[in-house]
C-alpha positions in Angstrom: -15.4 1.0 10.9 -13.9 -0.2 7.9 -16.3 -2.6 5.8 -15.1 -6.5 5.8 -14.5 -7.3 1.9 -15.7 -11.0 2.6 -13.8 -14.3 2.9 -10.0 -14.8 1.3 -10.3 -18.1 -1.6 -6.8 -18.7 -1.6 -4.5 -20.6 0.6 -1.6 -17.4 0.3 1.7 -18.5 1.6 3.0 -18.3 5.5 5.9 -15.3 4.8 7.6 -16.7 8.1 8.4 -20.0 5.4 10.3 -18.4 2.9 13.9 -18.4 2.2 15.8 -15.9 3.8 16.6 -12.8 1.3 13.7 -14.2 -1.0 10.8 -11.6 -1.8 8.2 -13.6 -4.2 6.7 -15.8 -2.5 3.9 -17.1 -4.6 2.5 -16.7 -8.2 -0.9 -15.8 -9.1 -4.5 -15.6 -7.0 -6.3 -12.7 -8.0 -6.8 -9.0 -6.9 -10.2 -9.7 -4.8 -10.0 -7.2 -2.9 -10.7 -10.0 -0.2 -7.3 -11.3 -1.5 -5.0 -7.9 -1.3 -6.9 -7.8 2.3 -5.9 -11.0 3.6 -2.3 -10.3 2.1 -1.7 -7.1 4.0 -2.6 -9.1 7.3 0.0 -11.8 7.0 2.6 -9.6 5.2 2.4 -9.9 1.9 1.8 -7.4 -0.7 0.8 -7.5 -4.9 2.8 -6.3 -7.2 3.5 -7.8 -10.8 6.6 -9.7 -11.8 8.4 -8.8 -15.4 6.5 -11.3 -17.2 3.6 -9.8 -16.1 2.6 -12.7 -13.9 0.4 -11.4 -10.5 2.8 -11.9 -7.6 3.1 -11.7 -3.7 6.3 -10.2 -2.0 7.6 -10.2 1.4 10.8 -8.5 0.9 13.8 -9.4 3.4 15.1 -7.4 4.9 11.9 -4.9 5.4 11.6 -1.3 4.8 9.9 0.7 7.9 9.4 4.1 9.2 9.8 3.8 13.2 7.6 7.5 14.2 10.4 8.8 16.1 13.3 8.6 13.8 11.1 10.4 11.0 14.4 13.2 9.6 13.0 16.5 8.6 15.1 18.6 7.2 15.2 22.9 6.8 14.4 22.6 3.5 11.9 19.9 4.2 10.0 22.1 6.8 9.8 25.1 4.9 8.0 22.7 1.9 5.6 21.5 4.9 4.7 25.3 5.4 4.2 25.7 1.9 1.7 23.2 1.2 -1.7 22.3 1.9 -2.1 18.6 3.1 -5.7 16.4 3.0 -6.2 13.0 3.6 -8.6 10.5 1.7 -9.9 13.3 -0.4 -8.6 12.6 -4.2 -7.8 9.1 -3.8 -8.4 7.8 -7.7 -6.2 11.1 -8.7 -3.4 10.0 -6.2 -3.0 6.6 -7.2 -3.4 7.8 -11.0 -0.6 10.2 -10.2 1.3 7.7 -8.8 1.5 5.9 -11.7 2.2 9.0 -14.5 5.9 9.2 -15.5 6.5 5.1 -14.7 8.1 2.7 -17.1 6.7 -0.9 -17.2 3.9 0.2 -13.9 2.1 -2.2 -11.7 -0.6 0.1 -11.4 -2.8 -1.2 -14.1 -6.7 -0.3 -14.0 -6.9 -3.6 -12.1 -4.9 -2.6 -9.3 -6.8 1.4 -9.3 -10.3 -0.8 -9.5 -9.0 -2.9 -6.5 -7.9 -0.3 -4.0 -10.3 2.5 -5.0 -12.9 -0.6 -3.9 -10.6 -1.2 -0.8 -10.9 2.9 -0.2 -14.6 3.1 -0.3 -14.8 0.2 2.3 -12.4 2.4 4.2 -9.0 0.6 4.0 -7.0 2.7 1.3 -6.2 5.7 2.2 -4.3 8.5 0.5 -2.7 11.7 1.6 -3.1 14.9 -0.8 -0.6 17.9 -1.2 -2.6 20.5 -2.9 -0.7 24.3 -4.3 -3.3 26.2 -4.4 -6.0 24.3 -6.5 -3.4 22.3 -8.1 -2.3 18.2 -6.6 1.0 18.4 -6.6 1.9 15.3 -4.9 0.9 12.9 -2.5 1.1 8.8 -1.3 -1.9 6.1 -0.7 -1.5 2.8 1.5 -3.3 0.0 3.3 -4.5 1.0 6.8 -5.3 -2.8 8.8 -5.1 -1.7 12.5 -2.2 -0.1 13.1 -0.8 -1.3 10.3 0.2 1.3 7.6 1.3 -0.3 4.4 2.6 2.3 2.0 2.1 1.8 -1.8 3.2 4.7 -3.6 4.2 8.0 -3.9 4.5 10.8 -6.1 5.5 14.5 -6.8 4.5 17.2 -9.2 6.6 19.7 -7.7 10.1 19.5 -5.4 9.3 17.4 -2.0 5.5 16.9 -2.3 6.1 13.7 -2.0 7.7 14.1 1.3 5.1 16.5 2.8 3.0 14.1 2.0 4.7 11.3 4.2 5.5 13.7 7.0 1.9 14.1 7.6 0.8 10.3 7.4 4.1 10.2 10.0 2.5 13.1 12.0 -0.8 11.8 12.0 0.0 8.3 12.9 2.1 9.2 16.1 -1.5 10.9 17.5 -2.9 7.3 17.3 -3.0 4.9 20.0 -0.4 2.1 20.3 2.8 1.3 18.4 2.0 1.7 14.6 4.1 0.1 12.0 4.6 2.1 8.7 5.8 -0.5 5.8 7.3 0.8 2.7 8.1 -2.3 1.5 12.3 -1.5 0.4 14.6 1.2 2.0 15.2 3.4 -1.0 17.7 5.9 -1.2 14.2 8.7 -1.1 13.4 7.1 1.4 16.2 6.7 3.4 16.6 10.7 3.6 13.6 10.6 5.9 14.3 8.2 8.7 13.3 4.7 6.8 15.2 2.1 8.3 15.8 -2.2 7.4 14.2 -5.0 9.4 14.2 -8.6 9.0 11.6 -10.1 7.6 10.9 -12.1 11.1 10.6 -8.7 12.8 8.4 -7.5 10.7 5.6 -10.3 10.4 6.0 -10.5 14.8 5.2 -6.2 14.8 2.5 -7.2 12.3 0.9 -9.6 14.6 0.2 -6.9 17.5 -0.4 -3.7 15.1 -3.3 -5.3 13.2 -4.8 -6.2 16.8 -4.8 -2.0 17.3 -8.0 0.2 16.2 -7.4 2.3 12.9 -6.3 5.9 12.8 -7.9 7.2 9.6 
């Protein structure tokens, strides 16, 4: 069982109260990991604002990944042949990779020293894509129940990153009860694979039963 960080010292906002369309909803707290914890559970996330200024979003509308609707194409399958997939076993070099090749980055040594805490008390998890000896791609997230946040993602070499998220989908649907994969924003990547738009409302009321489910890494 994952490892309780300790008790959240900030009153973080209620994501149900903000303004329809808005997606920062507060300014500053810290990055406990006690704090990105609590976050997670009431649907928010950290991520830095341009001026640099620690922030918590709650994008509306939401980007998801519903288990059935997950779109693999030829091309796509013969990649997942092609590579070798692990999960939680080069966590620091996933996130680390995941932040290589970004302009202006959120992923400061802050943020790695937060969820590579948040990994060894078993809540960040990352999935590895591996050619031969070489990581070539991969993703890490938040698991809270059967709640899979998705932070990142990268690629060294053409659709790692997407084997990578057909296995967390693959490996989530052999888990019990209706898991809820967050990506935060429907990018146009993303939207080649299946992710779909959700209100914000819908989100935070599938939040409230998936974190009640047992974990699946």
């Amino acid at each position: 069982m994952p490892i309780e960080p300790g008790p959240c010292d900030w009153n973080l906002p209620n994501p149900r109260f903000g303004e329809p369309g808005e997606e920062v909803l507060a300014v500053g707290a810290d990055l406990d990991p006690a704090t990105v914890l609590a976050a997670y559970r009431i649907g928010l996330f950290p991520m830095h604002v341009s001026t640099g200024e620690l922030a918590w979003w709650s994008p509306d509308p939401r980007g998801v990944m519903e288990l059935d609707e997950l779109v693999v194409s030829t091309s796509l399958r013969k990649s997942v042949r092609r590579y070798r997939v692990t999960f939680d076993c080069a966590f620091e070099e996933v996130i680390r990779g995941c932040d290589e090749n970004r302009e202006d980055s959120w992923i400061t040594e802050e943020f790695i020293a937060t969820y590579g805490a948040l990994h060894e008390m078993g809540w960040a998890h990352s999935v590895e894509v591996w050619d031969g000896a070489d990581l070539v791609g991969g993703l890490y997230g938040i698991e809270v129940g059967g709640l899979f946040a998705g932070e990142s993602m990268f690629h060294r070499k053409r659709d790692a990153s997407k084997v990578a998220f057909v296995a967390l989908v693959e490996k989530l649907k052999t888990c019990q009860g209706p898991r809820l994969i967050d990506v935060q924003w429907q990018t146009d990547h993303l939207a080649t694979l299946g992710v779909s738009r959700i209100s914000r409302n819908d989100y935070l009321d599938r939040l409230d039963i998936a974190i009640t489910l047992p974990q699946c890494f």
